[in-house]
C-alpha positions in Angstrom: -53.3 19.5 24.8 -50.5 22.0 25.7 -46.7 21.5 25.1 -44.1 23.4 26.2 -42.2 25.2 23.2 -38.2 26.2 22.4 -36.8 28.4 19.7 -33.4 30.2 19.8 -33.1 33.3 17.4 -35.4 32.8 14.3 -37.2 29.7 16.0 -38.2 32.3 19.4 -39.6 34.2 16.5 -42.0 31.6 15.5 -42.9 30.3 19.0 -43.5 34.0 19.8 -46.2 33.9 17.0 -47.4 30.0 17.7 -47.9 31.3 21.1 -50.1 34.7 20.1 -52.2 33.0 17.3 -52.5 29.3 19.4 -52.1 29.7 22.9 -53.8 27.5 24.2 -51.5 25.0 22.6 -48.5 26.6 24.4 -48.0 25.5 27.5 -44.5 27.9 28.6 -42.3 28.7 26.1 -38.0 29.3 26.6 -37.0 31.7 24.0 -33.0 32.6 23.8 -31.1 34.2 21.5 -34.3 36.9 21.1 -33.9 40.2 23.9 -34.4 43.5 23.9 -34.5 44.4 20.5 -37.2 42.3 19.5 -39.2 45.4 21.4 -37.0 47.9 19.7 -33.5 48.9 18.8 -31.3 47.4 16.0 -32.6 44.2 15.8 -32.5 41.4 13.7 -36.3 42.6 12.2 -35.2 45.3 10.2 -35.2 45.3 6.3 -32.2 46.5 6.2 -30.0 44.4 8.5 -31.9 41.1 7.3 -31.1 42.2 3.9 -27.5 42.7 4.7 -27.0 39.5 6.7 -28.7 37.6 3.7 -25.9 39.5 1.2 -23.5 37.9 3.0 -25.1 34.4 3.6 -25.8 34.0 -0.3 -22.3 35.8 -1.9 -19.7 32.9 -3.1 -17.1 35.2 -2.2 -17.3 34.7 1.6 -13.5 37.2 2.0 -15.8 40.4 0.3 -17.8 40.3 3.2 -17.1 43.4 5.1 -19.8 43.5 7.8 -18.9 42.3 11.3 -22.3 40.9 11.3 -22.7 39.6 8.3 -19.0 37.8 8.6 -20.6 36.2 12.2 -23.4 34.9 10.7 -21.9 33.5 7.8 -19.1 31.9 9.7 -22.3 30.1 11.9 -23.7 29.1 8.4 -20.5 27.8 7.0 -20.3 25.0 10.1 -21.3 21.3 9.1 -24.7 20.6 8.8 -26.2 24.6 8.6 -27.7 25.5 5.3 -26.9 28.9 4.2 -29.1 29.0 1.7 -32.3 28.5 3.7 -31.0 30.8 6.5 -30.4 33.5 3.8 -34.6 32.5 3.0 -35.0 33.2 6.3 -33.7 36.1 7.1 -35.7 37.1 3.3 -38.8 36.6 4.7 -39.3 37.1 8.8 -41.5 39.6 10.1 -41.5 42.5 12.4 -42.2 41.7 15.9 -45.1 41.1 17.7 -46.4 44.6 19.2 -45.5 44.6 23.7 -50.0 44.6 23.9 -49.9 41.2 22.3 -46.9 39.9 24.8 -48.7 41.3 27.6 -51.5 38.7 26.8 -49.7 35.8 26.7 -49.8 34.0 30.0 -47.6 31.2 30.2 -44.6 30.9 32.0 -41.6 32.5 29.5 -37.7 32.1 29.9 -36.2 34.6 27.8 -31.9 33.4 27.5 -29.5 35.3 25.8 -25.7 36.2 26.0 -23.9 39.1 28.2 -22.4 40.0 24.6 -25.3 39.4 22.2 -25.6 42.3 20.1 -28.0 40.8 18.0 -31.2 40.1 20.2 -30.0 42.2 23.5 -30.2 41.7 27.3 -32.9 39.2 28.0 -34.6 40.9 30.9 -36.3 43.8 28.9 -38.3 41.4 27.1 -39.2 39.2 30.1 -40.8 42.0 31.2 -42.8 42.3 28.8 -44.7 39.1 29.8 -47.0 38.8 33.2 -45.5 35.5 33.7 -41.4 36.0 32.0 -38.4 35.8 33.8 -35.0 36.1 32.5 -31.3 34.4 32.3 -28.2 36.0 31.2 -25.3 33.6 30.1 -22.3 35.3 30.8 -19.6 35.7 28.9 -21.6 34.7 25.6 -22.6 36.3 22.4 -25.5 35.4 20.0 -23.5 32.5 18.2 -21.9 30.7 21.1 -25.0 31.0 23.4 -26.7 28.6 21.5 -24.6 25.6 22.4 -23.3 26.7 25.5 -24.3 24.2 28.4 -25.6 27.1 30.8 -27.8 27.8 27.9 -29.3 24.1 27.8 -29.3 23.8 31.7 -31.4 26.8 32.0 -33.7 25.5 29.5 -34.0 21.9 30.8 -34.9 23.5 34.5 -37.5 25.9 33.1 -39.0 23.0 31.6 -38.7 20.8 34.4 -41.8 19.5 36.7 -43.1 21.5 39.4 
């Protein structure tokens, strides 16, 4: 049986890969927080920007951070229930993106959300692209860390998922 899946940032990551290695098990999938640089540009993948954003995440001194980046991320770590610790793991441990043959493959139905203002995953429509069945939603006014709970963001979602 097939269920739809959600991930924002790291978690459209890992329904990227459940979707490539079990596809069958995937029955559409909304990614946000993931764009245009999960195909290329300064993204989130690289060595050196995970190891930088993980620097930050694990320091004790949180007023040495001098990265704009870095200072975002661990300000979204620092809120009540995150743990830093195991986002610093994370960001440790992800891999590169899947190559655009592999997306091409997939054919389920794909919403692709980010921010007008994310700089960390990208415009959203680049990477619905790269799908035969993706489309994509921009959520104006938004950047990577307030996308996530914005209600646009949740509405788009919920009528993605919704019953034909």
């Amino acid at each position: 049986m097939a269920a739809p899946v959600v991930g924002y940032s790291m978690g459209g990551f890992i329904a990227l890969r459940l979707a490539a290695a079990h596809g069958a098990r995937v029955s559409r999938m909304a990614i946000c927080g993931v764009g245009e640089f999960y195909l290329r540009g300064p993204r989130i993948a690289n060595p050196e920007a995970r190891s930088s954003l993980a620097e930050a995440l694990l320091t004790e001194d949180k007023a040495s951070i001098t990265d704009q980046r870095g200072r975002m991320f661990r300000d979204f770590a620092d809120q009540p229930g995150k743990d830093r610790f195991a986002l610093a793991a994370c960001m440790q441990a992800m891999s590169q993106g899947l190559p655009p043959e592999i997306l091409a493959q997939l054919q389920q139905p794909v919403l692709v959300v980010c921010g007008e203002r994310d700089d960390v995953a990208g415009m959203p429509g680049p990477l619905a692209a790269a799908f035969p069945n993706g489309q994509a939603v921009t959520i104006a006014g938004r950047d990577h860390m307030s996308a996530v709970g914005e209600r646009k963001t949740r509405q788009a979602v919920l009528d993605f998922l919704a019953p034909v």
